[in-house]
C-alpha positions in Angstrom: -25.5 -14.9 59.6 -22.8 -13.8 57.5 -22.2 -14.8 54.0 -19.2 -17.8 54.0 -15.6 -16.3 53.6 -14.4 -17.5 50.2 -12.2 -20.5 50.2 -8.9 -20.1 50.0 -5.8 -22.6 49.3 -2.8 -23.7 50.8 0.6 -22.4 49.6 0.5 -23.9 45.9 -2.3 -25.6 45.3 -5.1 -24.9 43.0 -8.7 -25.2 44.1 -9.9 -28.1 42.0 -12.6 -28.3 39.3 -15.1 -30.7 40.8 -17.9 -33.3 39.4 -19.8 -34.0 41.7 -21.7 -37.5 41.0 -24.7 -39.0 43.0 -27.9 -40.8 42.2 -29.8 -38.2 43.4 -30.2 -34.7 44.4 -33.2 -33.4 45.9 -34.4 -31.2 49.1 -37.4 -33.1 49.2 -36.6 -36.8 49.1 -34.8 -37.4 52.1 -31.7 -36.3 54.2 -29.1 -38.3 52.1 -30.6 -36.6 48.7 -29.9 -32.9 49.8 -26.2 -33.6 50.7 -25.2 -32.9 46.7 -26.9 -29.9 46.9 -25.2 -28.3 49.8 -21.7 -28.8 48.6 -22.5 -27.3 45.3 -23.9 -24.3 47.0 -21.4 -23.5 49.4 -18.3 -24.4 46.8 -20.0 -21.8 43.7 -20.2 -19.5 46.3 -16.6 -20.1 46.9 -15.9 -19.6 43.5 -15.1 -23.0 42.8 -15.8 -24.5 39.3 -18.4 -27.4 40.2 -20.5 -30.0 37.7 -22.7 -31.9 39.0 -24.3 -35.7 37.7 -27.4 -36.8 38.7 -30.2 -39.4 37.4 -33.0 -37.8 35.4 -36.0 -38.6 38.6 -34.4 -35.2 39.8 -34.8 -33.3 37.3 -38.4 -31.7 37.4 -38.3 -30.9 41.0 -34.6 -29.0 40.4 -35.5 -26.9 37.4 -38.5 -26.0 39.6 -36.4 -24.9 42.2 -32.9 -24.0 41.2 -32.1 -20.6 38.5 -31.3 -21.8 34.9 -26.9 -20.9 35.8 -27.5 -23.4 38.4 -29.3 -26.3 36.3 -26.3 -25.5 34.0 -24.3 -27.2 35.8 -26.1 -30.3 35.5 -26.1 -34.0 33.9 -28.9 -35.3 33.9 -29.2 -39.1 33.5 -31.2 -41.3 32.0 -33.7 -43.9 33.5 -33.2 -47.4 31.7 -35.5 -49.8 31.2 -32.9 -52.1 33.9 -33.3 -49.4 36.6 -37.1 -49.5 36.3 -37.3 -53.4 36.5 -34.9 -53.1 39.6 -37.3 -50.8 41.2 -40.7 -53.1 40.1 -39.1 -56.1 41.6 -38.1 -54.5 44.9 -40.7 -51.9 45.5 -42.8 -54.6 48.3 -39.9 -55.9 49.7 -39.1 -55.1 53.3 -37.5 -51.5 54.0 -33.9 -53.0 55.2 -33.7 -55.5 51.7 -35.3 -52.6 49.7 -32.4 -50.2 50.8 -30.0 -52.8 50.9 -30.2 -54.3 47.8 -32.5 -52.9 45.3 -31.3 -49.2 46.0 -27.9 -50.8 45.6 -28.7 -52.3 42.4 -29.8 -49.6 41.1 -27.3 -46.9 42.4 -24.9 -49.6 40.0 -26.5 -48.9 37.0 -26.8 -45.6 37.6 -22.9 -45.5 38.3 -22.0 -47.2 35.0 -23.8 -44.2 33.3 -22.2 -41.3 35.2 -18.9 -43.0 34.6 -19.1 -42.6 30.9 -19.6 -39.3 31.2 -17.2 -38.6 33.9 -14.6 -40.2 31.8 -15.2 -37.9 29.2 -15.4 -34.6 31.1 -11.9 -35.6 32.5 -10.7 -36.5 28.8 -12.3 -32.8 28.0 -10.1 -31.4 30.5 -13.1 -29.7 32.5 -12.2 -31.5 35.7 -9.6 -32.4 38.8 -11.3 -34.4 40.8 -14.7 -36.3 40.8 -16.6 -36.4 44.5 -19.1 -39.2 45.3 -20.7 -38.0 48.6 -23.5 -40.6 48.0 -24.9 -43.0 49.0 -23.2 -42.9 52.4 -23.0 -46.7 53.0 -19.4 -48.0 53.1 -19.8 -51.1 51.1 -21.8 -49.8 48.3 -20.1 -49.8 45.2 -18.8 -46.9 43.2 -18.0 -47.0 39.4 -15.5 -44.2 40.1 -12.4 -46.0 38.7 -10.0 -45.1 35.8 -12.4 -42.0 34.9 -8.9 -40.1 34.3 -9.2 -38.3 37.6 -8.6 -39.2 40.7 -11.8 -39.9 43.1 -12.6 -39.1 46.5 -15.6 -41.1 48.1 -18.0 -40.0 51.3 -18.2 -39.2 54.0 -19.5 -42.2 54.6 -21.2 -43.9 57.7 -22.8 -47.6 58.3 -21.8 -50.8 60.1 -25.4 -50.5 61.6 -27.1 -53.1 63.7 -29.9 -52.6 66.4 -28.9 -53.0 70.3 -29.0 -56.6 71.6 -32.5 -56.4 73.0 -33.9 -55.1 69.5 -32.7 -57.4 67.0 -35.9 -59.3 67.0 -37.0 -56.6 64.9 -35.4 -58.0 61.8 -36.9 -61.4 61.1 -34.7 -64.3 60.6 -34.9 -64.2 56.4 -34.2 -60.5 56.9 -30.9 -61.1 58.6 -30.3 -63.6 56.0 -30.9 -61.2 53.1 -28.4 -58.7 54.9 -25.7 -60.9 55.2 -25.8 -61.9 51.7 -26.1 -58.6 50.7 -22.7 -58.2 52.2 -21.2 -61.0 50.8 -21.9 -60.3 47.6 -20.8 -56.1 48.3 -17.3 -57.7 48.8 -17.7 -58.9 44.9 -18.9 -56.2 43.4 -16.6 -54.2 45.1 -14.6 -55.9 43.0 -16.4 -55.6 39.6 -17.2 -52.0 40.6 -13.4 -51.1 42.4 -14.2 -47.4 42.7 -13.9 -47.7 46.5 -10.8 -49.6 45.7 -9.0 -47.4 43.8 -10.4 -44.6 45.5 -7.3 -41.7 46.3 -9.2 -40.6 49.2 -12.1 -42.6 51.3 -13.7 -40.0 54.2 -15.5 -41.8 57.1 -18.3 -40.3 59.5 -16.5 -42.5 62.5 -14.2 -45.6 63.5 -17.1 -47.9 62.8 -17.8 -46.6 58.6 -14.2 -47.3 58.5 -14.2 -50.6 59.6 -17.2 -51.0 57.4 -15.5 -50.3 54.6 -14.7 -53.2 51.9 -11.6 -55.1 51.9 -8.7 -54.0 49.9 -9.2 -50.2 49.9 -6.3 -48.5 50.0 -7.0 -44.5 49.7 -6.0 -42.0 52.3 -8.7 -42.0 55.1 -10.0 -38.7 56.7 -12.4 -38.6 58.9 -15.9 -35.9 58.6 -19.3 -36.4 60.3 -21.8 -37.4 57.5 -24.8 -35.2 58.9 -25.0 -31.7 58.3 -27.3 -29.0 59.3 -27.7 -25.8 57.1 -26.8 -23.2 59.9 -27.6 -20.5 57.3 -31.2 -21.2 57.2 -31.6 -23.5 60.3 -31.2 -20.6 62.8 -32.4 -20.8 66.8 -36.0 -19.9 68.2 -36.4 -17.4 71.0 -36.8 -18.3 74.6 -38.9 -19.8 76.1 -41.1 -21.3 73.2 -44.2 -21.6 74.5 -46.5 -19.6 77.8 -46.7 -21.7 80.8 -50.2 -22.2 80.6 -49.5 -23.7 77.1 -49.0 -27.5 76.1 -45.9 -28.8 76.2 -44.8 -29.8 73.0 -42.9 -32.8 71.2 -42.1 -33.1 67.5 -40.6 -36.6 65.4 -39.6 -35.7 61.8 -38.7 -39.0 60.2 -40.4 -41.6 57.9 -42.9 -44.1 59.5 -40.8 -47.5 59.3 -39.8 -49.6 62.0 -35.9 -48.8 63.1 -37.1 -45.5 63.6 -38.6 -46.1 66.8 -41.7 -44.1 66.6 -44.0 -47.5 68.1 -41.9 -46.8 71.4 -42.4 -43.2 71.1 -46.4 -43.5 70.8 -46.6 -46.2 73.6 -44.8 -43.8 75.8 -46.5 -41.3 75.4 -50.4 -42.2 77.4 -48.0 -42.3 80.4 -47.1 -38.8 79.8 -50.1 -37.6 79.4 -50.8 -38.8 82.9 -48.1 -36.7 84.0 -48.6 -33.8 81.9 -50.3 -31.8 79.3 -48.7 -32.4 75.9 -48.9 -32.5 72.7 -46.9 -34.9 69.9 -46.1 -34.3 66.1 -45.2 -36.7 64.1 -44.0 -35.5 60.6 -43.4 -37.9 57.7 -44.6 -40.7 56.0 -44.0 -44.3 55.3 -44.5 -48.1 56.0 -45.9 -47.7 59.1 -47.6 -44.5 59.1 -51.5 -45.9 59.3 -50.4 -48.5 61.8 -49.2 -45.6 63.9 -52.7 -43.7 63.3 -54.7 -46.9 64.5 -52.1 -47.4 67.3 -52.6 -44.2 69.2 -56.7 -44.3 68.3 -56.2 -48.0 70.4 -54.4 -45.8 72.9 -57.1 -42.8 72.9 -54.5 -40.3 72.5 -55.3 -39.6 69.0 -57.0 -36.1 70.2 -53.0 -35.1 71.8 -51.1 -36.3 68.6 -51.1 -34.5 65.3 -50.1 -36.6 61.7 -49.1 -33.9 59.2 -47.6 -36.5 56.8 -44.5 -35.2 54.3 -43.7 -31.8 54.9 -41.5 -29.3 53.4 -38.3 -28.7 54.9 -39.2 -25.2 56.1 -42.4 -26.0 57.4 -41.2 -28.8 59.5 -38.4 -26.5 61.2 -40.9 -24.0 62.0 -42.8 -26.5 64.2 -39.6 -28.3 65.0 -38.8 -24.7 66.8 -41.9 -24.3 68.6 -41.4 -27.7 70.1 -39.8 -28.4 73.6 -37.7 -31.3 72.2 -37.3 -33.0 69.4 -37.6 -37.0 69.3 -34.8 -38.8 67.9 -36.0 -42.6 68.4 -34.1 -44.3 65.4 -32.3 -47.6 66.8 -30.4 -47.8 63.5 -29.3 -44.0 63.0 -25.9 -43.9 61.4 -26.6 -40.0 60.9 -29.1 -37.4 61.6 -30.0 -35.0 59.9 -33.5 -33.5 61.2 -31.9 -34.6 64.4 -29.3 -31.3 64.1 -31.8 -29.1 62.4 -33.8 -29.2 65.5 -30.5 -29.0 67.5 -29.9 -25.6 64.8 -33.0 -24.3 66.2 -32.1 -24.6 69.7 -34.5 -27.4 70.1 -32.7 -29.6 72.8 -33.3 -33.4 72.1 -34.2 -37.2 73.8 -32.5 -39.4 72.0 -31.7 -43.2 71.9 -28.4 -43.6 73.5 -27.1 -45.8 70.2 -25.2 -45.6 67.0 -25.3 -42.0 65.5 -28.3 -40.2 67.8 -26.1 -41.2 71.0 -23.2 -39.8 69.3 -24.4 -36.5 68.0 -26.2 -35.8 71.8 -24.3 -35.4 74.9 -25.7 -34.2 78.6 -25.5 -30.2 77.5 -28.1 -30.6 74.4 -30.5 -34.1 75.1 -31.3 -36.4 77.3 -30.2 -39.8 76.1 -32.6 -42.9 76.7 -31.2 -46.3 77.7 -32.4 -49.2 75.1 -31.3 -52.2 77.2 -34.7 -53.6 76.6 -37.8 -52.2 75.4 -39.8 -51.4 78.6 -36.3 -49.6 79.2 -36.9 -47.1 76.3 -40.4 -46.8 77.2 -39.6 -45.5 80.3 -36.8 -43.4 79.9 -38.5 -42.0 76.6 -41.9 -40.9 79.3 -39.6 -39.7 81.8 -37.4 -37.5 79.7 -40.5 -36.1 77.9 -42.2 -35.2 81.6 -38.8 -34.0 82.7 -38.3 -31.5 79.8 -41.9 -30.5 80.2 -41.6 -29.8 83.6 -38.8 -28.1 84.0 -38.2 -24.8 82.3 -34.7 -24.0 83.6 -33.8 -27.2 82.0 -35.1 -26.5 78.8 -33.3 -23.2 78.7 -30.1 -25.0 79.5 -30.3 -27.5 76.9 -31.7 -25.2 74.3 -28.3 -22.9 74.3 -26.3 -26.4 74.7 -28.1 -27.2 71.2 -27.3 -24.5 69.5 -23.5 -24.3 70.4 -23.2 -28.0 69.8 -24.7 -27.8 66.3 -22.2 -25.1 65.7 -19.2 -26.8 66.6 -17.7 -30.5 65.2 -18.1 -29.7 61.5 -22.3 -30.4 62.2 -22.8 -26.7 60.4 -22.7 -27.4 56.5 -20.7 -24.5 55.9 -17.2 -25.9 57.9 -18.0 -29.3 56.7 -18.5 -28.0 52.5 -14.7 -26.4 53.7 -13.1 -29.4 55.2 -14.0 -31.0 52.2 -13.2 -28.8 49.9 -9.9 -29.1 51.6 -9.4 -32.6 51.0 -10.5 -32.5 47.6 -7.7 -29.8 47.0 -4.8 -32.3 49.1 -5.6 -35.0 46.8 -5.7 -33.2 43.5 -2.0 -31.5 45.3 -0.7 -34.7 45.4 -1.9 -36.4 42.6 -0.4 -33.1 40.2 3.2 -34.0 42.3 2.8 -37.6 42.0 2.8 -36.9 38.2 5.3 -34.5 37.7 8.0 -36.6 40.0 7.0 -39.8 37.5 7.5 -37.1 34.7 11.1 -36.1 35.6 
């Protein structure tokens, strides 16, 4: 693939210093973390000036990987004796409360800190513009406010619930805890009025906007929140596999419950029936040894292969010898492994809900009704026997992947740009703003 043109302007305005500020930044934590990292690649190799803030947990694993001009460019944070509390207290709660509200907590404290130094790389004159592309949930709070710059917040992407027939899955004191937490988001939205005061707020869809807390008042634009690295991410040949070989399904997501992977695993004996196969299941989590000891109940434990946390790369290279990737989250406001696979031409059987059902149409996946649970079993054994079955369609979907993940500002490349874009608007319009309050 070609290097990425360099970014270029519109008719008289400057491409904006940037500080970028996020709790963390990491290719190895999760999806969310890597976003930071991305837009700092792709706007240095534009040329543009970039800093970025980030919490000290980040640090080893970046000076490990990044060259010392790169770490330059860092802030590094410190861990308080608050933010450690924060995480004893909620460390066994329930995933949903844990993410909710402890992460929350301490993405707050961690935002008081950046601010101070924010506000005085503005009052240094080093930066335009500060960028807070994380955490992606519309009603977290962001410190972002009266920094001397003006801020520009997501894309962003929530107002998540599981489909009618699933909500069972959070117990009752669960849905209570979530609703509080919302409540109290409106206040300390409030407290915390970055999103308030916010010159521009970017949403992955209609429903992060409507997510979004009351009052703000920032110009809205509108960018998918999920990216995939087409630079690196790049298709498999066809066909993947001999026909005398198994057919092959891959899940690269962590082991708790809104993922799906329980349906995915009870499926799968009937597929078996059907068809050779084989299933890996990348990641870890909650639920990872109660999904070992569920498929030795099922005696499938010989066809399925647990590889626990892998490294990006080597999960794409099995990803691409796979005949379709699993995208089983009933909760998915993005997707990130979801497009990688789609970036290596893998097509995809998705849950036809939230983000997944969004990201897939008819010429990449096969999308799986979740009107009840013996519902997605089914569709989840029949799209797995169908795409093991049938080559033609596999070759179909496969090229229907890879233009898909190309297109819609999925490739992080157009979506660093588009960005980069707005960031440059706002800064525009803040420098006229100023100068027509000037005259």
């Amino acid at each position: 693939m070609s290097p990425p043109e360099p970014f270029v302007s519109s008719a008289n305005a400057k491409t904006p210093r940037v500080a970028i500020v996020v709790d963390n930044a990491s290719m190895q934590m999760s999806g969310e973390t890597s976003t930071p990292l991305y837009y700092m690649r792709f706007f240095r190799k534009w040329g543009v000036d970039t800093r970025l803030v980030v919490h000290c947990r980040c640090e080893q694993e970046l000076r490990e990987t990044l060259s010392p001009e790169e770490i330059s460019v860092f802030t590094f944070l410190d861990d308080t004796s608050l933010m450690k509390l924060t995480h004893r207290l909620f460390q066994y709660s329930p995933d949903r409360i844990r993410s909710l509200i402890g992460a929350q907590l301490i993405h707050w404290l961690t935002g008081l800190q950046a601010r101070r130094v924010v506000k005085q790389m503005a009052a240094n004159d080093l930066i335009d513009v500060v960028f807070e592309p994380t955490p992606i949930a519309p009603k977290s709070v962001s410190c972002m406010y009266s920094v001397g710059v003006p801020a520009v917040i997501g894309p962003m992407c929530g107002g998540l619930s599981f489909p009618p027939a699933f909500r069972f899955m959070d117990p009752m004191w669960v849905k209570l805890g979530v609703s509080a937490g919302r409540i109290l988001a409106q206040t300390a939205n409030r407290i915390s009025p970055g999103k308030l005061h916010a010159k521009a707020l970017i949403v992955g869809n209609d429903r992060a906007a409507r997510a979004l807390p009351n009052g703000t008042r920032g110009t809205r634009y509108t960018v998918v929140e999920s990216g995939v690295d087409l630079t690196t991410v790049t298709p498999a040949p066809f066909p993947r596999r001999a026909k005398s070989e198994p057919a092959r399904f891959v899940y690269f997501a962590r082991f708790v419950d809104w993922k799906g992977v329980k349906f995915l695993v009870d499926a799968f004996p009937r597929v078996l029936v059907r068809t050779d196969a084989v299933l890996d299941l990348i990641g870890d989590g909650d639920l990872l040894e109660a999904t070992q000891a569920q498929a030795r109940r099922l005696g499938i434990s010989d066809h399925v292969n647990f590889y626990g946390r892998l490294p990006l790369a080597e999960g794409i290279e099995i990803m691409k010898k796979a005949d379709a990737y699993m995208a089983t989250g009933l909760r998915e406001c993005g997707g990130l492994a979801l497009l990688e696979a789609m970036g290596c031409g893998t097509p995809v059987i998705a849950c036809n809900w939230m983000a997944p059902g969004e990201y897939v149409d008819d010429s990449c996946g096969i999308r799986i009704d979740v009107s009840s649970e013996q519902a997605l079993v089914d569709g989840l054994t029949d799209a797995m026997v169908r795409i093991a079955e049938d080559e033609e369609l596999r070759k179909r979907l496969s090229a229907g992947a890879v233009a898909r993940a190309q297109g819609n500002y999925f490739g992080w490349e157009a979506k660093s740009r588009r960005v980069l874009e707005i960031l440059t608007e706002v800064v525009s319009r803040e420098s006229s703003t100023r100068a027509e309050t000037a005259s």
